[in-house]
N, C-alpha and C positions, 0 to 999 in steps of 0.2 A: 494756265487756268483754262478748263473747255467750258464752254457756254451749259453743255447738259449736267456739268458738275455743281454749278450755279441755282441756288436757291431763285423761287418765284419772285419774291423781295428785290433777291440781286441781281437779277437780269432785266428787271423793272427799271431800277437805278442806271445799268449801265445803256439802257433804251434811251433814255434820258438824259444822260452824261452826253449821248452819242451828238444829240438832236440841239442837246443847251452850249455844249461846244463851241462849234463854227459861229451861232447864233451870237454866243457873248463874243466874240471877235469882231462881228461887225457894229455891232452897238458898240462898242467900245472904242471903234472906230468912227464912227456917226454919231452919237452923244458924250460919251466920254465915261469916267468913271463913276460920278458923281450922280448924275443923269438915270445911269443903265442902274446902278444898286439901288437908288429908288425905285425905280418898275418893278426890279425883281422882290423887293420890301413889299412894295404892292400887291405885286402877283400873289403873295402867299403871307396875306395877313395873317396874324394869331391872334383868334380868340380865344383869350384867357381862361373864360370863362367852363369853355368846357374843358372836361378832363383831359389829361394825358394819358395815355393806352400804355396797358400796364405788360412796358419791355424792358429790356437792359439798355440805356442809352448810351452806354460805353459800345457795347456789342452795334450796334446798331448806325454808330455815328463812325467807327474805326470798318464796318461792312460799307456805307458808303463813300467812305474817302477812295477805298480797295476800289472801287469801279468806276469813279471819275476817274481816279489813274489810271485806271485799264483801258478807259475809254480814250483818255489822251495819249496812251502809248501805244494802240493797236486799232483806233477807228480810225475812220479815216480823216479828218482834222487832227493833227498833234499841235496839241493848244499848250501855250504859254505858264506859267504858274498865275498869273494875275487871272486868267482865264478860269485857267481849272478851280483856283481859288473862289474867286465868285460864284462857279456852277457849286461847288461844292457847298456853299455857305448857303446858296439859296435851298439846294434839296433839302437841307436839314431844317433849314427854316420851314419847307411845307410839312413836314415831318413833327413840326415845332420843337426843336431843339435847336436854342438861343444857342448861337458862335460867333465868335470875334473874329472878322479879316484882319490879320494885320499885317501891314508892310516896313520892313526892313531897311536898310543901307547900310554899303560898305564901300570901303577901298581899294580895290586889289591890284594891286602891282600897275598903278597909278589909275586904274578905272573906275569910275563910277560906275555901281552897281545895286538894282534895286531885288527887293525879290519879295512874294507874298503868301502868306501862306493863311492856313484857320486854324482855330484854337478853338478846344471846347473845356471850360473850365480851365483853363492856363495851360493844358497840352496841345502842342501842336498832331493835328490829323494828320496833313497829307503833306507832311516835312521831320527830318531827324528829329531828335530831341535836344541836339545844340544850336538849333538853331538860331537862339538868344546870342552864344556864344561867338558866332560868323556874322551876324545880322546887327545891327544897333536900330531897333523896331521904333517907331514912332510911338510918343507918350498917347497908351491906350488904344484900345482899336478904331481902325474906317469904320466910321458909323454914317448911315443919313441922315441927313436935317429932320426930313417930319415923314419918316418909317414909324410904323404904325405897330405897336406888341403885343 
């Protein structure tokens, strides 16, 4: 993928991907999980009241997953999935489109293993589509206490 192939939109996103990366790494090391998805709940209230802008949110929510991962695979931070998860859950949330973090566990050849991913209406964005199947996901999505919709 080259940068001038890239839509206005998409290269906006991955400005963003680039800069909310590193950033959630260290909140997340400084406050924690709990803490940091509050701020970012914050950061990009919804109000309900006004409309939604008349796009394809499929198109729109599978366009930014594509550039958080670009940005965690080719910027320079290569962020985590609990990372990339979060940035990803919050652009869409400034965007206002409602998605579920949700985190996983597994066993694998005697390890504990977590992983996280977003979901937007019960598909996961920025993970396979079996991911139900490898993962045993905690009942319901990481949600915060008093995030604001």
């Amino acid at each position: 993928m080259k940068i001038r192939e890239l839509s206005w939109y998409e290269r906006r996103v991955l400005v963003q991907s680039c800069v909310l990366l590193p950033l959630t790494a260290v909140a997340l090391r400084l406050i924690g999980l709990k803490r940091w998805q509050s701020a970012l709940a914050y950061l990009a209230r919804i109000d309900v009241s006004r409309p939604m802008a008349q796009v394809d949110p499929w198109r729109q929510t599978y366009a930014t997953a594509r550039m958080v991962k670009a940005a965690a695979n080719n910027g320079f931070y290569r962020a985590n999935c609990l990372q990339q998860s979060l940035a990803l859950w919050w652009l869409l949330r400034r965007q206002r489109i409602i998605s579920d973090l949700r985190i996983g566990v597994r066993k694998e050849s005697g390890k504990f293993e977590a992983h996280a991913w977003v979901e937007f209406r019960g598909t996961a964005l920025n993970e396979t589509g079996d991911v139900h199947e490898r993962f045993i996901s905690f009942n319901g999505p990481i949600s915060i206490a008093k995030a604001k919709s």
